[in-house]
Backbone as numpy.savetxt, mean C-alpha at the origin, in Angstrom:
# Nx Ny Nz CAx CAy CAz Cx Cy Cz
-2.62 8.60 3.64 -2.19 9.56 4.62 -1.25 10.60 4.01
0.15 10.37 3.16 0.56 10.95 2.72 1.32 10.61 1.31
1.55 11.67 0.90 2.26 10.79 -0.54 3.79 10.22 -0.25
3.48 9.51 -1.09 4.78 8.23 -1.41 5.75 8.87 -1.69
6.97 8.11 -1.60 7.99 8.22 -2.30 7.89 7.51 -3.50
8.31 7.89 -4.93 7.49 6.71 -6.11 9.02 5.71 -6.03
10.22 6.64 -5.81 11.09 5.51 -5.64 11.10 3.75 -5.53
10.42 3.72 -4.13 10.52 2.99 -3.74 9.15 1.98 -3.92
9.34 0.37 -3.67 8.36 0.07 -3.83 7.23 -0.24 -2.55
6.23 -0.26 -2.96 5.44 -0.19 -1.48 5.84 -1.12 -0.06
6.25 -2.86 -0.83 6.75 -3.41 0.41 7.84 -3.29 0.62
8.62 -2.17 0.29 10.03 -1.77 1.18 9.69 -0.80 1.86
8.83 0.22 1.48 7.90 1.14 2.71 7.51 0.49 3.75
6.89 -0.52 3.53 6.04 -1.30 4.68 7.61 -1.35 5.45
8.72 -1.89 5.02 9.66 -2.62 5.41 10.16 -1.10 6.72
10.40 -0.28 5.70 11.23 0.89 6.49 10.05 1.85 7.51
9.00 1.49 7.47 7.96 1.64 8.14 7.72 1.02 9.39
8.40 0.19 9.15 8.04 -1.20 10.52 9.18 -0.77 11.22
10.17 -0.79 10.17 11.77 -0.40 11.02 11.81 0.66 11.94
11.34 1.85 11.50 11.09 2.69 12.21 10.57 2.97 13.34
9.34 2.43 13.16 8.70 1.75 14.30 9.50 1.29 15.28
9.86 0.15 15.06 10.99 0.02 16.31 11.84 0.38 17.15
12.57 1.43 15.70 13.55 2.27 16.21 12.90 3.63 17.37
11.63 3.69 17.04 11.01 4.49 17.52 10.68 4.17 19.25
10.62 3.17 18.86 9.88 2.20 20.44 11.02 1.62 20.93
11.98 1.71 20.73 13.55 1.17 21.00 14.31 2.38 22.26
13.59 3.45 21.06 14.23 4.79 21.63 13.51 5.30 22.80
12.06 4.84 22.85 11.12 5.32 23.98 11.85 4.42 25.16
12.65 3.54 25.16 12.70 2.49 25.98 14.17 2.66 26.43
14.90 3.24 25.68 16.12 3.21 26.16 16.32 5.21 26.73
15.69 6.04 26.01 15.94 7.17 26.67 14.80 7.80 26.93
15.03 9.46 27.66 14.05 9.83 29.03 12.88 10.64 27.72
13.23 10.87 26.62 12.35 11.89 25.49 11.33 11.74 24.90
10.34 11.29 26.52 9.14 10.52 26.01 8.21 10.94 24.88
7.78 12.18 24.82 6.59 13.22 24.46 7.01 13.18 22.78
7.91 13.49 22.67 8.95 13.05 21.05 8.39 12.13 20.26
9.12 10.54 21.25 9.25 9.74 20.75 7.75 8.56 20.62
6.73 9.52 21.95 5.09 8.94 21.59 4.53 9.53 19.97
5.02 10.86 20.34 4.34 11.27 18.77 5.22 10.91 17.67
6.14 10.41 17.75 6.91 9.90 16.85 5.97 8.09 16.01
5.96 7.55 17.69 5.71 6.61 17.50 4.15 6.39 16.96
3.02 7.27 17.27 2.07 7.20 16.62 2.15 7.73 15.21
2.88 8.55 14.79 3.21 8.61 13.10 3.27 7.20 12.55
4.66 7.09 12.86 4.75 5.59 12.31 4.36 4.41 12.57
3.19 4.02 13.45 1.94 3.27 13.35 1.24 3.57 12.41
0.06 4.91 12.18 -0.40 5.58 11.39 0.00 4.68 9.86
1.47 4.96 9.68 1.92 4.72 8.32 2.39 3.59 8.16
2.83 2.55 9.43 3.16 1.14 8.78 1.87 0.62 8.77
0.97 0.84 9.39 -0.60 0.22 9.38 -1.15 0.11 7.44
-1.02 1.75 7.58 -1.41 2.27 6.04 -0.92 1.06 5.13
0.77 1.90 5.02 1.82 1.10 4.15 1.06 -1.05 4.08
1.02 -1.65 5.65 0.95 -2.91 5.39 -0.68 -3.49 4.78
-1.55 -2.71 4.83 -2.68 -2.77 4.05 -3.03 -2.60 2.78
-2.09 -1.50 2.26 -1.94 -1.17 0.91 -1.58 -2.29 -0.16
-0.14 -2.97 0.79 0.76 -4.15 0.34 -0.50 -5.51 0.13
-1.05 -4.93 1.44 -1.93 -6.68 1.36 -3.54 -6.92 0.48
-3.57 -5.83 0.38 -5.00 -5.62 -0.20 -5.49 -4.60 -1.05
-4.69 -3.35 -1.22 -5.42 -2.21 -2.37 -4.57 -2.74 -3.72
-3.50 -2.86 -3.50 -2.55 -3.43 -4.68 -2.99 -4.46 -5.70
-3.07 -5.56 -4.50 -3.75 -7.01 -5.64 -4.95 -6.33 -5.78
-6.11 -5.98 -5.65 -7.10 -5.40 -6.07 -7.41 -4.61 -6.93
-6.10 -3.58 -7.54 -6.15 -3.15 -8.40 -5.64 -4.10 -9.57
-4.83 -5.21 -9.22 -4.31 -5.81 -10.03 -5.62 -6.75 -11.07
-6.49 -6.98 -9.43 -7.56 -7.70 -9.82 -8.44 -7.13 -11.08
-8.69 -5.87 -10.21 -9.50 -5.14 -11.46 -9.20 -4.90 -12.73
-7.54 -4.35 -13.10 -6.72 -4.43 -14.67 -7.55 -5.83 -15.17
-7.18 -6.75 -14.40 -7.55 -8.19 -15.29 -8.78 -8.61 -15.66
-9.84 -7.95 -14.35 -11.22 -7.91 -15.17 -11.55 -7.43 -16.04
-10.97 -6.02 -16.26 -11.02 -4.73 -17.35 -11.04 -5.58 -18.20
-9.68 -6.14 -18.59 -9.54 -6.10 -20.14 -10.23 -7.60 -20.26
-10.67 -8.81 -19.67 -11.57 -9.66 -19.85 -12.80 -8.88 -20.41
-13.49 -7.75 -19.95 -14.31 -7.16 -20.11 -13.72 -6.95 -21.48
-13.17 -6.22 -21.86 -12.59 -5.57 -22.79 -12.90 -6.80 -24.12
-11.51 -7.52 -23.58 -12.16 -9.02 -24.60 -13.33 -9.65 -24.79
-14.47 -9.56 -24.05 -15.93 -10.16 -24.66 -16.44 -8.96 -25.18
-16.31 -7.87 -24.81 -16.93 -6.86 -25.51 -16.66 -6.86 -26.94
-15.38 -7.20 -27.43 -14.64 -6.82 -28.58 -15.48 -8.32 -29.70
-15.43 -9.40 -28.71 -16.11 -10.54 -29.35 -17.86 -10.70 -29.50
-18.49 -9.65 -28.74 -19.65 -9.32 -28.80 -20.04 -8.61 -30.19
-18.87 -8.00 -30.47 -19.08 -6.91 -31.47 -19.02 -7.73 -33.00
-17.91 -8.29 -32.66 -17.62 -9.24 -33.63 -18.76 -10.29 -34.22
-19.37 -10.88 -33.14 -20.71 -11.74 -33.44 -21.61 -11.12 -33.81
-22.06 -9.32 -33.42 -23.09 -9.15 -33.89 -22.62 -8.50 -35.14
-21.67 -8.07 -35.80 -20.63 -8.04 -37.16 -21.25 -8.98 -38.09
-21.28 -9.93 -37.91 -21.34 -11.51 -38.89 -22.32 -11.78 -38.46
-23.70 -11.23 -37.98 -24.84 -11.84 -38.27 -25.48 -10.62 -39.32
């Protein structure tokens, strides 16, 4: 949706994402500034949704993939090697 802050790490986004959220839906509930605080509050759905999917699933997935890479990487290198010495 939008770019990051690189600061920070993604599950403290999620964290201050959620927070917000609340604060958002806290504020719809305690004062009259509805129209605000709906479009407020669909932003930060939008982005803790994003943010808690990212955390749960694009992340390890990339992590996943680094580790296939270089497995890849390593039989390739031993492929080369075997057909070297024949």
């Amino acid at each position: 949706m939008l770019t990051r802050y690189m600061g920070m790490t993604a599950k403290s986004q999620s964290y201050l994402f959620t927070f917000g959220l609340v604060l958002t839906i806290l504020g719809m509930v305690l004062t009259d500034m509805w129209l605000p605080m709906v479009v407020g509050a669909i932003l930060m759905t939008g982005l803790m949704v994003e943010s808690w999917i990212r955390v749960a699933h694009i992340i390890p997935m990339h992590e996943e993939m680094r580790a296939m890479r270089t497995q890849v990487n390593k039989l390739q290198s031993e492929i080369r090697t075997l057909e070297y010495n024949e």
